[in-house]
LUMLOVO-993463 format. One line per 2 residues: number of its first residue (from 1); their letters; for each residue x, y, z of N, C-alpha, C, O. Coordinates in pm, whole numbers. Example, Ala and Ser with C-alpha at 12.3 -4.5 7.8 and 13.67 -1.06 7.14 Angstrom:
LUMLOVO-993463
1	as	1319:-569:780:1230:-450:780:1320:-330:780:1424:-332:846  1285:-225:708:1367:-106:714:1290:3:787:1341:114:804 .
***
This chain:
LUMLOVO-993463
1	xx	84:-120:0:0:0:0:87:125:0:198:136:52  0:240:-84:138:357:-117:50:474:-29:-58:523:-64 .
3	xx	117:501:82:-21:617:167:81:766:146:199:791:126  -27:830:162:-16:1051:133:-17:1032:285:-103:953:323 .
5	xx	53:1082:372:-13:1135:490:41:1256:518:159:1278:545  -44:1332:512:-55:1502:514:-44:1578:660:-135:1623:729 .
7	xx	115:1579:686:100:1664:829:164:1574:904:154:1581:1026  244:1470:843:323:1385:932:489:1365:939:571:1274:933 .
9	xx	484:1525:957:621:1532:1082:541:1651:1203:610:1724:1274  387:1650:1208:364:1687:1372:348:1545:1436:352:1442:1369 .
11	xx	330:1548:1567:322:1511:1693:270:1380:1640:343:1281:1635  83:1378:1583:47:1247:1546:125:1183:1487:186:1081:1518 .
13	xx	125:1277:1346:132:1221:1209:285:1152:1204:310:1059:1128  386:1211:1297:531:1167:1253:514:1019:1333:582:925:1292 .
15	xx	428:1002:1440:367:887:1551:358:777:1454:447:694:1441  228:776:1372:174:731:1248:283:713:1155:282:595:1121 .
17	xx	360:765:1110:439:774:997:557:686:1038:603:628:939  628:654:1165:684:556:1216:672:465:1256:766:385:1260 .
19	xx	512:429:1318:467:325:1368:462:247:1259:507:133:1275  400:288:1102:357:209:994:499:173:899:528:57:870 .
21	xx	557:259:868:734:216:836:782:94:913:817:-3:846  787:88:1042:814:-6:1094:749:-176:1108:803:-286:1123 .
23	xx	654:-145:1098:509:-270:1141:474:-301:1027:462:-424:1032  442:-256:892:336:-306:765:454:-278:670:565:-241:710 .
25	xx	417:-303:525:443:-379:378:384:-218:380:268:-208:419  431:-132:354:389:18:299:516:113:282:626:118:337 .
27	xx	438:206:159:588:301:198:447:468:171:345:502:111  500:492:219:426:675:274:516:772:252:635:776:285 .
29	xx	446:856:189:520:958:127:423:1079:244:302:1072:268  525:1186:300:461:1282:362:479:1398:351:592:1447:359 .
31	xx	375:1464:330:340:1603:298:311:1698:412:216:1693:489  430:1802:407:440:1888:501:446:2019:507:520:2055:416 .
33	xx	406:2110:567:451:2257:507:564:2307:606:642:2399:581  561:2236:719:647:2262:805:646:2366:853:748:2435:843 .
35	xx	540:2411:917:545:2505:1014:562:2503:1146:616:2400:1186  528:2596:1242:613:2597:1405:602:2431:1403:694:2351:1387 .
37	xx	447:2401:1427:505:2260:1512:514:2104:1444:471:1998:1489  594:2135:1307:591:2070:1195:796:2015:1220:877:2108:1222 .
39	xx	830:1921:1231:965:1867:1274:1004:1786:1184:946:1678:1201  1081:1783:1086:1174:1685:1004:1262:1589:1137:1285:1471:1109 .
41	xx	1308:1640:1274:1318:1570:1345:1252:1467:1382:1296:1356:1412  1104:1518:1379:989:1391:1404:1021:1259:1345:1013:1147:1396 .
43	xx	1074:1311:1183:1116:1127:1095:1230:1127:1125:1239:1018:1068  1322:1143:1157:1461:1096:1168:1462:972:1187:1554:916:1127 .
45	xx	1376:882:1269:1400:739:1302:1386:659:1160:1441:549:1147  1310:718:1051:1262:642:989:1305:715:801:1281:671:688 .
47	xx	1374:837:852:1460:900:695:1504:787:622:1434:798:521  1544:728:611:1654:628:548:1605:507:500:1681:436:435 .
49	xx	1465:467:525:1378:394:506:1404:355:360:1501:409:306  1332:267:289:1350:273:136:1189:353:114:1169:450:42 .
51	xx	1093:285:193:945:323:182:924:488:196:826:555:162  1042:529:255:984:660:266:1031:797:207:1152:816:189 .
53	xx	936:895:174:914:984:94:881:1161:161:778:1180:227  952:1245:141:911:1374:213:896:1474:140:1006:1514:103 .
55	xx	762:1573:76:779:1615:22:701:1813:99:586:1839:134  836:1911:97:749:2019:217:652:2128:98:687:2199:4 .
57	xx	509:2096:166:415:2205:85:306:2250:143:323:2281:260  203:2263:104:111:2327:167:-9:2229:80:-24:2175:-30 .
59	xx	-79:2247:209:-236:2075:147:-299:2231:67:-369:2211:-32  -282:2344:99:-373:2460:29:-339:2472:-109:-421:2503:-195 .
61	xx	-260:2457:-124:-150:2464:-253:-238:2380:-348:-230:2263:-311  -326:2393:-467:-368:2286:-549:-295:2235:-632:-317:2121:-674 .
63	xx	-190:2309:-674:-58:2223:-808:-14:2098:-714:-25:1979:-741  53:2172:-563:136:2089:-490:38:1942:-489:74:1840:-547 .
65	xx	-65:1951:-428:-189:1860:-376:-157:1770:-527:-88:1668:-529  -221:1829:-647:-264:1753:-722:-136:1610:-748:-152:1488:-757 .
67	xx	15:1718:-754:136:1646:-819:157:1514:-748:167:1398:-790  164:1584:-591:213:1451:-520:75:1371:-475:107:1297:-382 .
69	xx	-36:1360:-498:-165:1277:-449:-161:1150:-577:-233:1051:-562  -92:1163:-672:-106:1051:-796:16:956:-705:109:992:-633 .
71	xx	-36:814:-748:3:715:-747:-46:646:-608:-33:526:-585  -101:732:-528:-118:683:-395:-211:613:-395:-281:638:-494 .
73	xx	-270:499:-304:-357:400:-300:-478:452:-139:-584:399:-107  -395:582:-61:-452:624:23:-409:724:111:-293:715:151 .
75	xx	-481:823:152:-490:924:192:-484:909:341:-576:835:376  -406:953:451:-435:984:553:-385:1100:626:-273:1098:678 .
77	xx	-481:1228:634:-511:1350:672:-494:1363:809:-594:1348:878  -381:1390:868:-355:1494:1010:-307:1627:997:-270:1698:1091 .
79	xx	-307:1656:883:-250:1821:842:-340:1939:902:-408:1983:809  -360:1990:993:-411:2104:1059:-393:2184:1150:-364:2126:1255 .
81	xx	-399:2326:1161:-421:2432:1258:-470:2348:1380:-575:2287:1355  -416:2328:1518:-488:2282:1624:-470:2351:1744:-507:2286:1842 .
83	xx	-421:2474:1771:-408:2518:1905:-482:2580:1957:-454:2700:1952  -610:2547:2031:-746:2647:2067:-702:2773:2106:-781:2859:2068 .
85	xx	-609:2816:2166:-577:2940:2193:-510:3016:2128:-467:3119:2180  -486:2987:2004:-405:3075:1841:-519:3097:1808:-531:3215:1775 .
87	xx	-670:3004:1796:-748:3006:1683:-853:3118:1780:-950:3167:1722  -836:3143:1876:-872:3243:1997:-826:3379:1933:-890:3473:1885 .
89	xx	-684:3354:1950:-648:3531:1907:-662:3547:1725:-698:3658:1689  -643:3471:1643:-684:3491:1474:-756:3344:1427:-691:3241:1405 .
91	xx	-855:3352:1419:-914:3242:1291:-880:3189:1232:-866:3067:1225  -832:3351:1111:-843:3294:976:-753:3162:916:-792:3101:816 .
93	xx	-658:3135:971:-519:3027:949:-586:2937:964:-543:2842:898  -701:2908:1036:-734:2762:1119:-843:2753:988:-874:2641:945 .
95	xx	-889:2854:938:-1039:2827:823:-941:2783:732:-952:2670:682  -846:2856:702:-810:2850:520:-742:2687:547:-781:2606:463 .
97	xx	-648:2632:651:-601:2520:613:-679:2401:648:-659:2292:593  -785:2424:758:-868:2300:796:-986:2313:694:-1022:2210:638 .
99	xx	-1040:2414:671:-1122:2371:562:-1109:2356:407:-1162:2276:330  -1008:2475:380:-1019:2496:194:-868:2395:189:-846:2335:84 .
101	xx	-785:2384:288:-703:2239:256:-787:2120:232:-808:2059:127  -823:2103:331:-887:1976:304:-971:1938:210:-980:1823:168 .
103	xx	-1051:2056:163:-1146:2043:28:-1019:2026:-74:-1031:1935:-156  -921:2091:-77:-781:2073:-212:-794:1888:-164:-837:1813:-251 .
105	xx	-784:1874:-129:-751:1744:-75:-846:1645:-112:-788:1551:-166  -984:1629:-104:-1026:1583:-108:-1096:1588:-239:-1192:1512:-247 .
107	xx	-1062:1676:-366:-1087:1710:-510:-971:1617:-541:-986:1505:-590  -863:1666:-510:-766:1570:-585:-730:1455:-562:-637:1407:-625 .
109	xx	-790:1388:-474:-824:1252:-394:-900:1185:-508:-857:1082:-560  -993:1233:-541:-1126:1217:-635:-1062:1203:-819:-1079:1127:-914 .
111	xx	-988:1321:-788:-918:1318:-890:-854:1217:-958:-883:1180:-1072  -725:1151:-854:-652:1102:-853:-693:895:-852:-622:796:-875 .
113	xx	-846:913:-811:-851:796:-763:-855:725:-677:-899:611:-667  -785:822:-578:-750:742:-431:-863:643:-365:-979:678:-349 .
115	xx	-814:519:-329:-896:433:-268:-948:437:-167:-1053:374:-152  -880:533:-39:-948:515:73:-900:712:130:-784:753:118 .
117	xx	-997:788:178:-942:870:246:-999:891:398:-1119:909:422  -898:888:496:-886:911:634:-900:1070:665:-802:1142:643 .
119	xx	-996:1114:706:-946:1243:763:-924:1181:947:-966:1078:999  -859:1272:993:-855:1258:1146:-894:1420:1190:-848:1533:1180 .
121	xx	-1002:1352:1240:-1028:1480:1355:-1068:1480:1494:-1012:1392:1559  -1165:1567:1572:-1122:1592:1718:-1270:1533:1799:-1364:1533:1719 .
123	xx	-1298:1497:1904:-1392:1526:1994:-1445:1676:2006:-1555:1696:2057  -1348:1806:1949:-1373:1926:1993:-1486:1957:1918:-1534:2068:1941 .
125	xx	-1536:1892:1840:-1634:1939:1737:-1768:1895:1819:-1875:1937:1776  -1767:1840:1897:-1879:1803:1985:-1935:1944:2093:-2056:1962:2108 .
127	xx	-1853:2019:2147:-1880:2112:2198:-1875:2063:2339:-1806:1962:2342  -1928:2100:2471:-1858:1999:2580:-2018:1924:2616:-2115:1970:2555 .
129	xx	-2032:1840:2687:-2115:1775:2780:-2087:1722:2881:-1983:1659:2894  -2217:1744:3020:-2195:1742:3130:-2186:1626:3194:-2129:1612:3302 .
131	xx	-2255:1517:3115:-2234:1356:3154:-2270:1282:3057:-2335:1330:2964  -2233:1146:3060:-2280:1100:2945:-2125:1091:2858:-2019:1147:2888 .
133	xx	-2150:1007:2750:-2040:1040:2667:-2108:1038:2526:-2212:978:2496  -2036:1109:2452:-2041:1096:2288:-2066:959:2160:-2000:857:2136 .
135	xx	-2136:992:2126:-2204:859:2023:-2150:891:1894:-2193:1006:1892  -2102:881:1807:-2062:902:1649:-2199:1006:1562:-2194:1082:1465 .
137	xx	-2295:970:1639:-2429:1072:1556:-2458:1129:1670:-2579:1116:1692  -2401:1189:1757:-2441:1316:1821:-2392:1436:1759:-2280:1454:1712 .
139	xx	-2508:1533:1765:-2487:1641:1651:-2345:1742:1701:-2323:1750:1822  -2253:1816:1606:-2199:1869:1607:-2231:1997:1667:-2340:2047:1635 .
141	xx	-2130:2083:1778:-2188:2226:1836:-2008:2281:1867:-1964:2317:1976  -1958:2276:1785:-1852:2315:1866:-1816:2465:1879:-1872:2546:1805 .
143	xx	-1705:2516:1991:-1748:2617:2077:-1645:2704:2052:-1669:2813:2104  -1494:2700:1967:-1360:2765:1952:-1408:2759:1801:-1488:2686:1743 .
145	xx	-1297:2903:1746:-1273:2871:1606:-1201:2710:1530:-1229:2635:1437  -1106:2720:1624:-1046:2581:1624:-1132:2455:1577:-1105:2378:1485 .
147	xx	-1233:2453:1656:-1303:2324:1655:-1452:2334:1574:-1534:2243:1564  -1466:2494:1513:-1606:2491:1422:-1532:2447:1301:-1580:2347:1248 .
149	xx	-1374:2525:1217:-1329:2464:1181:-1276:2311:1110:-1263:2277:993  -1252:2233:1252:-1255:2102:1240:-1417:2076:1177:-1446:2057:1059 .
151	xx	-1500:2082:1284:-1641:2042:1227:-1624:2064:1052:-1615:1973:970  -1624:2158:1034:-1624:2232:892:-1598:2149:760:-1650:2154:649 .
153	xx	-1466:2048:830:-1384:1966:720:-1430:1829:795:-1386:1733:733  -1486:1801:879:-1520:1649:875:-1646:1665:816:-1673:1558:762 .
155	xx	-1766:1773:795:-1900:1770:699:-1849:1756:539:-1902:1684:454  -1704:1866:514:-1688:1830:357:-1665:1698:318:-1703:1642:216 .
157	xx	-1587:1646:428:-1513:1474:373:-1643:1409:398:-1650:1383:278  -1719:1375:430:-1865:1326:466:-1993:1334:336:-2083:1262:293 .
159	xx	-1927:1486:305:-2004:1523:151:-2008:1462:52:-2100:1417:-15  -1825:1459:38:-1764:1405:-40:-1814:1265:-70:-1848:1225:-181 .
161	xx	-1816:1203:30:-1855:1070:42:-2020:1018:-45:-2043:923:-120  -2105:1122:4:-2219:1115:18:-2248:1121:-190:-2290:1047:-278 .
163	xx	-2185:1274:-173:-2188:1326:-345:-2118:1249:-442:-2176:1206:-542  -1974:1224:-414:-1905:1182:-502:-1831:1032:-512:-1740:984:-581 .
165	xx	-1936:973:-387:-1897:817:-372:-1765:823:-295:-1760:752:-194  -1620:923:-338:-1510:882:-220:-1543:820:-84:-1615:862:7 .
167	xx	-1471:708:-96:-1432:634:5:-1434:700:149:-1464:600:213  -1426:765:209:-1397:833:343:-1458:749:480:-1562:692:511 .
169	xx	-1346:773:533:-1357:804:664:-1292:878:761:-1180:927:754  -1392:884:875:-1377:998:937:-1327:941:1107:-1391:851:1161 .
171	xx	-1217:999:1168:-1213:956:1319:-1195:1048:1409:-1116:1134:1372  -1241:1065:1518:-1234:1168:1601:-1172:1101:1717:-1184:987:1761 .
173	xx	-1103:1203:1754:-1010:1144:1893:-1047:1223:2027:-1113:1324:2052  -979:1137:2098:-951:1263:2235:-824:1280:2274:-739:1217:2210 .
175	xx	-775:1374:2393:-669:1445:2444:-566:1333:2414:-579:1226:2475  -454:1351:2313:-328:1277:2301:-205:1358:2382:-193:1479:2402 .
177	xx	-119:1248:2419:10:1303:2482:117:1159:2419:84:1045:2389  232:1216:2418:305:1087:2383:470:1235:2366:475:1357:2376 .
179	xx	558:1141:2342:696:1200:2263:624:1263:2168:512:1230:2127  714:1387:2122:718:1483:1996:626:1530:1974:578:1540:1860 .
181	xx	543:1596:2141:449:1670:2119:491:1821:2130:570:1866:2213  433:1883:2043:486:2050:2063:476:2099:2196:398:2049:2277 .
183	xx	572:2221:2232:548:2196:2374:424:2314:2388:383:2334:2502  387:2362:2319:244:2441:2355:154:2400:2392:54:2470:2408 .
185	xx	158:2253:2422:34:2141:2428:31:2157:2606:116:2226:2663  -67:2092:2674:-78:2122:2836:22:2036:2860:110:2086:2931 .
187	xx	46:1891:2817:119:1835:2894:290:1814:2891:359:1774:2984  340:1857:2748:434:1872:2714:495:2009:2851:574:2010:2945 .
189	xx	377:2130:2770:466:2234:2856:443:2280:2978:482:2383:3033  368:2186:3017:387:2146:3208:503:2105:3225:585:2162:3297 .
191	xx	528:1968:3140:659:1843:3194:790:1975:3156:881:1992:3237  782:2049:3042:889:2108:3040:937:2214:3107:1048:2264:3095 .
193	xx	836:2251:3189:849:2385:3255:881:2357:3397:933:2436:3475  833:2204:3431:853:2153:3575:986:2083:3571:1033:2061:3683 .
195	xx	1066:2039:3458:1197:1997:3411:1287:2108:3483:1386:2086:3554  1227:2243:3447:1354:2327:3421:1271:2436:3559:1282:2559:3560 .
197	xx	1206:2369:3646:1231:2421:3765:1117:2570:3745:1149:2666:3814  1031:2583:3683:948:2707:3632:774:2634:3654:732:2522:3625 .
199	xx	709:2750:3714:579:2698:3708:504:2709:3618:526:2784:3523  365:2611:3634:277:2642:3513:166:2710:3538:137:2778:3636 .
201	xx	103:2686:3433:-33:2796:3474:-221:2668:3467:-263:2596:3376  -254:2686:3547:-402:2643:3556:-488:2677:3563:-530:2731:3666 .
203	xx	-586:2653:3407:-691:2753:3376:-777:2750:3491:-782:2650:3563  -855:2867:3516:-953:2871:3640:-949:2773:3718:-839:2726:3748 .
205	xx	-1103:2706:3784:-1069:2621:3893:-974:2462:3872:-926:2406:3970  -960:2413:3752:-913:2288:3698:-1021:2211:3692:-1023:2094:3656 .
207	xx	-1101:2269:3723:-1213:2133:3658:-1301:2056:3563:-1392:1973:3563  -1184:2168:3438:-1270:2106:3339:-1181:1980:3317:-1065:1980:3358 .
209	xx	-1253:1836:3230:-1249:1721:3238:-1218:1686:3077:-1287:1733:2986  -1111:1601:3055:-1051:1582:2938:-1004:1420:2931:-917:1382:3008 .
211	xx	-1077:1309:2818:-997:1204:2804:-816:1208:2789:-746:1296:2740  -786:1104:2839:-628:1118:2795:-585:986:2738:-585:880:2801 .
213	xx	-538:1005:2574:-533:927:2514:-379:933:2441:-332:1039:2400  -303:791:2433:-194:739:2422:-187:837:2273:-302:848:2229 .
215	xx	-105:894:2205:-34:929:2091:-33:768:1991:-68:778:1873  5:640:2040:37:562:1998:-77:449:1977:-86:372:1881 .
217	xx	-154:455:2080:-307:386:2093:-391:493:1982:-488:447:1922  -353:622:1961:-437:675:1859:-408:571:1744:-493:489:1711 .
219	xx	-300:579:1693:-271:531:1569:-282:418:1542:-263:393:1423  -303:343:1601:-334:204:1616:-449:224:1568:-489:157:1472 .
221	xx	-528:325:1630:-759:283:1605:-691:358:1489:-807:360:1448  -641:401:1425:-637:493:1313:-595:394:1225:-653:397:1117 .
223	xx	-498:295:1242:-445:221:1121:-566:109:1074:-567:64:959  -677:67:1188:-795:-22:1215:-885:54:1135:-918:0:1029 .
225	xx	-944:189:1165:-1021:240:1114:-990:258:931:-1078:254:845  -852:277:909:-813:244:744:-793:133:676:-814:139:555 .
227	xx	-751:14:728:-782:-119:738:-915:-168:696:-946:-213:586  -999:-149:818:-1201:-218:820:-1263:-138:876:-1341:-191:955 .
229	xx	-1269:1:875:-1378:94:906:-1449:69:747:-1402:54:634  -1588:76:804:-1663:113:681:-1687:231:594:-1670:340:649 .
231	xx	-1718:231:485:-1675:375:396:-1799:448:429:-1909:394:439  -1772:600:448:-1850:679:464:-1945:690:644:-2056:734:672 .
233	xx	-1821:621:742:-1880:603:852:-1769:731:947:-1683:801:894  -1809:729:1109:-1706:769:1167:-1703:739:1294:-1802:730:1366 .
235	xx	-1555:717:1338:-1493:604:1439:-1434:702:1532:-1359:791:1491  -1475:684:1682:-1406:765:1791:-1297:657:1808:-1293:542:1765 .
237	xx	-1195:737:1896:-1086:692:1932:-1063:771:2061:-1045:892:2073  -1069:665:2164:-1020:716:2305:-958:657:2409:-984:536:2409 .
239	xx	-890:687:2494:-782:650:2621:-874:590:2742:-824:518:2828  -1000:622:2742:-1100:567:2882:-1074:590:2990:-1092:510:3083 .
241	xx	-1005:755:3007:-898:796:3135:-1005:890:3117:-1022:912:2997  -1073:944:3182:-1072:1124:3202:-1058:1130:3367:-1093:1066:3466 .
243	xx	-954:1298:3318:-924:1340:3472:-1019:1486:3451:-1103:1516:3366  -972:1548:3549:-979:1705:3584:-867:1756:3548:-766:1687:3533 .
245	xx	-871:1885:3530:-747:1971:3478:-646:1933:3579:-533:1892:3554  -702:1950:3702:-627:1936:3819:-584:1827:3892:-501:1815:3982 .
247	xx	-650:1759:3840:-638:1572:3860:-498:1583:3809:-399:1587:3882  -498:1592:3632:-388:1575:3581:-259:1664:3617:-156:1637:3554 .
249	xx	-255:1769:3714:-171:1853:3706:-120:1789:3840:-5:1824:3865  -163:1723:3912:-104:1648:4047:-33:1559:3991:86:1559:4022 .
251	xx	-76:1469:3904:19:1323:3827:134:1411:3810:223:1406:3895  147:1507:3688:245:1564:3627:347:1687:3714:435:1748:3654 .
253	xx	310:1716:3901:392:1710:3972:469:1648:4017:580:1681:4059  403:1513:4012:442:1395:4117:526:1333:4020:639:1302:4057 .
255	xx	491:1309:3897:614:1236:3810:689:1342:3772:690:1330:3649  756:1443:3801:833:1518:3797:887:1570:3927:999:1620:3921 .
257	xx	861:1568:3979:893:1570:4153:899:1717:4178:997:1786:4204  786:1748:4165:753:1911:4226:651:1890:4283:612:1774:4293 .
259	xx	573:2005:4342:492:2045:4444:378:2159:4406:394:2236:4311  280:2160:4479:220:2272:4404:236:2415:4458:144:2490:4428 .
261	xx	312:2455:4515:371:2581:4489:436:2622:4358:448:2738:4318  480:2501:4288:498:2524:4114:342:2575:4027:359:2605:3909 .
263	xx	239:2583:4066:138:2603:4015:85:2730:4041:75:2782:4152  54:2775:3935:-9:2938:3896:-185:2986:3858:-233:2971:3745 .
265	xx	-240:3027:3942:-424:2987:3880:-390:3137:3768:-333:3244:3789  -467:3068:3625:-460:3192:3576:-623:3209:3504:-702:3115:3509 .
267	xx	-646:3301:3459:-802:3312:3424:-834:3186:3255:-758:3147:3166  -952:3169:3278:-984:3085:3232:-994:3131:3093:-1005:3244:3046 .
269	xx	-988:2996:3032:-992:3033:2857:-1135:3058:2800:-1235:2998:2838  -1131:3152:2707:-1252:3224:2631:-1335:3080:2590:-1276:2979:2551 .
271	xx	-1479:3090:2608:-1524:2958:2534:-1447:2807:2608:-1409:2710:2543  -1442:2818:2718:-1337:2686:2779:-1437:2567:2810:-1495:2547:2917 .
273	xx	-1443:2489:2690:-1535:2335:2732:-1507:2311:2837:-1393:2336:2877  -1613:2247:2927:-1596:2179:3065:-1562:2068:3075:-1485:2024:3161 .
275	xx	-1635:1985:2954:-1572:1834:2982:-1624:1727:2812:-1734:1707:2761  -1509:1689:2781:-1512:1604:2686:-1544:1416:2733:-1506:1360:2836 .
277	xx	-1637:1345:2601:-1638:1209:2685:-1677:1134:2572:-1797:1114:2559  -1581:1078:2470:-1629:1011:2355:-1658:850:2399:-1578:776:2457 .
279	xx	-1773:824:2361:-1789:661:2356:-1711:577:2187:-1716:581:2064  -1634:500:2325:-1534:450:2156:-1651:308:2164:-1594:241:2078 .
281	xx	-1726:254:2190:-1798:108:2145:-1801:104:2034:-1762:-9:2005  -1832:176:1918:-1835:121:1782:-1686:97:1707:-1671:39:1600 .
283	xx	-1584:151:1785:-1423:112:1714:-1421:-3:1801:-1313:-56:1775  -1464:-54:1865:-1419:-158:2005:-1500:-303:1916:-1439:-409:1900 .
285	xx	-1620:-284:1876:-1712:-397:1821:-1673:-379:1740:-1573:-449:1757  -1655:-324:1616:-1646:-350:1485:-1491:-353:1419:-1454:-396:1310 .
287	xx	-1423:-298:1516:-1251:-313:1478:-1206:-394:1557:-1126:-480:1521  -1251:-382:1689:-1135:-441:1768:-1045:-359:1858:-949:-392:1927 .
289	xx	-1108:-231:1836:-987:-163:1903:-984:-146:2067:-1087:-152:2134  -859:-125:2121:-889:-178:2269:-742:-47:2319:-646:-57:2243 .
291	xx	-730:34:2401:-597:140:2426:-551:39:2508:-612:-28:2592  -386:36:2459:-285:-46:2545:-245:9:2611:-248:-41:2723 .
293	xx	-187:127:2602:-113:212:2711:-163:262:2801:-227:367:2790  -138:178:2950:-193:288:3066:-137:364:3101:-24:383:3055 .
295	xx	-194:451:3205:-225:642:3157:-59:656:3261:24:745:3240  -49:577:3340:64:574:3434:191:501:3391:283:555:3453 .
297	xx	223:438:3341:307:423:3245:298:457:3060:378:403:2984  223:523:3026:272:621:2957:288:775:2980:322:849:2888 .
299	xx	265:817:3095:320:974:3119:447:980:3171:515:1082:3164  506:818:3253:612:814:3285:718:808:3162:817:878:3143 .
301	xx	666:701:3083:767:710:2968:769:862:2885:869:888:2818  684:937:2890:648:1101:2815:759:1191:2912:807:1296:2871 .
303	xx	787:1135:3036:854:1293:3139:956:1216:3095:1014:1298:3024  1021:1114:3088:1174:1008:3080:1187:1065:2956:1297:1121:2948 .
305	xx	1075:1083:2784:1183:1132:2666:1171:1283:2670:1243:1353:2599  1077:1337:2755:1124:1501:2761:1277:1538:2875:1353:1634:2870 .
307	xx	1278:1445:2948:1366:1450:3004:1534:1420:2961:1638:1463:3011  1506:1325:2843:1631:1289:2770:1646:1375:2646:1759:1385:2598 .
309	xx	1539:1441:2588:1545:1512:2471:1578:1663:2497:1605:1717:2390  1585:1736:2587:1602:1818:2589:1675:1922:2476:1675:2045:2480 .
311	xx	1742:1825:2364:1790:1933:2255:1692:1908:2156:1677:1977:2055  1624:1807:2186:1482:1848:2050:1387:1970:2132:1374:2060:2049 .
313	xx	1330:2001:2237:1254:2075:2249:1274:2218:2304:1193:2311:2295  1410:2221:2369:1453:2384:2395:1451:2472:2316:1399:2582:2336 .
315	xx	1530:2422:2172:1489:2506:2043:1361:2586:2019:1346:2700:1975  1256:2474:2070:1125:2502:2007:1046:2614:2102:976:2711:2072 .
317	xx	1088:2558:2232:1054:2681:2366:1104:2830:2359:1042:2929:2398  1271:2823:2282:1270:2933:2288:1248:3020:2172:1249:3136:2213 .
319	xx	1228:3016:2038:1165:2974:1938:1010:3045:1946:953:3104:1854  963:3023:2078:823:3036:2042:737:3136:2113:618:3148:2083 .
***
């Protein structure tokens, strides 16, 4: 199998882009524009590969899209704007590449033939709820530019499907942490800020409530869902952890060995969901999918490679 995956030297996609080099009969060619939290470091494990392919552009770009989308047998989409609090202070970056990318994307998909296309997207498109968890047809409300956005491009790939027969599918995740996450993310730039002896900050009271899901258990329901998801369906993917803001900010003292006098209350974020809660049963019955990594030995192994990497991510801290 010859896969596009769009956006994989970030955090997921370089996850994805090594896990499958290594494990399957594939070679993946990846499309990047390489911006802030876009890392050619991310492939280093896997440069040298014979299967693998890097080519840096923009999914907005329609020449770029069209040139490199031929020959591929499949599409898998992590290329996007994701930081709720960028898409807070400007929009427009998060519209033009999550939506009119992904429409480039999904024309020349069509174009091209492609057999199967993956978009990956968020739980954020759900908007929050107070109990209960998320069903695959609970209606979309989401509450950031960020995440109307997302919504935006999982209805086109859905369209697509509907109008033009493409293959699609669609997966929504929850809160990932793993290695080679940017450190703008909560848990990265907690671990890095509690590394280097500096406190963090905690939105209002901490109680809003967030799954926490393996980086690596994503890609797994992700390689399942491209595998035997059915066409034109869509598959949650989740960790079956939810904490509190503050739940999690005690773990990520304690495996770092600070205290909460390292902790800063700062005012709460504009539009700040209270609590995310996807029901994964339909990836669980119909794939198989099951998260291996528990939440306590994988944050330990996450503070051990921020702790050993320190020249991949200082750059990026100060940098930013």
């Amino acid at each position: 199998m010859k896969v596009l995956v769009t956006g994989g030297a970030g955090f997921i996609g370089s996850q994805y882009v090594r896990a499958l080099l290594t494990s399957a009969d594939a070679s993946v060619t990846v499309l990047d524009k390489l911006t802030y939290s876009g890392n050619r470091e991310n492939l280093a494990p896997v440069a040298g590969h014979p299967g693998f392919s890097f080519v840096e552009g923009d999914i907005v770009d329609r020449d770029t899209v069209a040139d490199v989308m031929k020959g591929h047998d499949a599409v898998v989409h992590f290329a996007a704007e994701s930081h709720v609090d960028r898409s807070i202070d400007g929009a427009e970056p998060f519209v033009v590449t999550n939506v009119l990318g992904t429409q480039r994307l999904l024309d020349e998909a069509l174009r091209a033939g492609v057999g199967r296309f993956l978009h990956v997207s968020t739980d954020e498109v759900y908007g929050s709820i107070a109990e209960g968890s998320w069903t695959e047809d609970w209606p979309l409300a989401p509450n950031s530019p960020y995440s109307a956005s997302k919504a935006g491009s999982d209805l086109l790939a859905l369209a697509y499907h509907r109008t033009h027969k493409l293959d699609v599918v669609v997966t929504r995740c929850s809160n990932n942490y793993g290695p080679y996450q940017f450190p703008e993310k909560v848990i990265p730039l907690f671990v890095t800020n509690l590394l280097d002896g500096k406190k963090v900050p905690l939105y209002g009271d901490g109680g809003n409530i967030r799954d926490w899901l393996h980086v690596a258990d994503h890609c797994a329901g992700i390689q399942l869902a491209l595998e035997k998801g059915r066409s034109g369906e869509v598959y949650h993917i989740g960790g079956g952890l939810e904490l509190t803001n503050k739940e999690l900010t005690e773990r990520l003292l304690e495996a770092c060995g600070r205290d909460w006098s390292f902790v800063t209350p700062v005012e709460d974020r504009k539009g700040h969901d209270r609590r995310y809660s996807l029901s994964i049963e339909k990836i669980r019955s119909e794939l198989g999918y099951e998260p291996a990594v528990p939440f306590e030995r994988g944050i330990a192994e996450t503070v051990a490679w921020y702790r050993d990497n320190r020249a991949w991510w200082e750059p990026l801290k100060a940098n930013s």
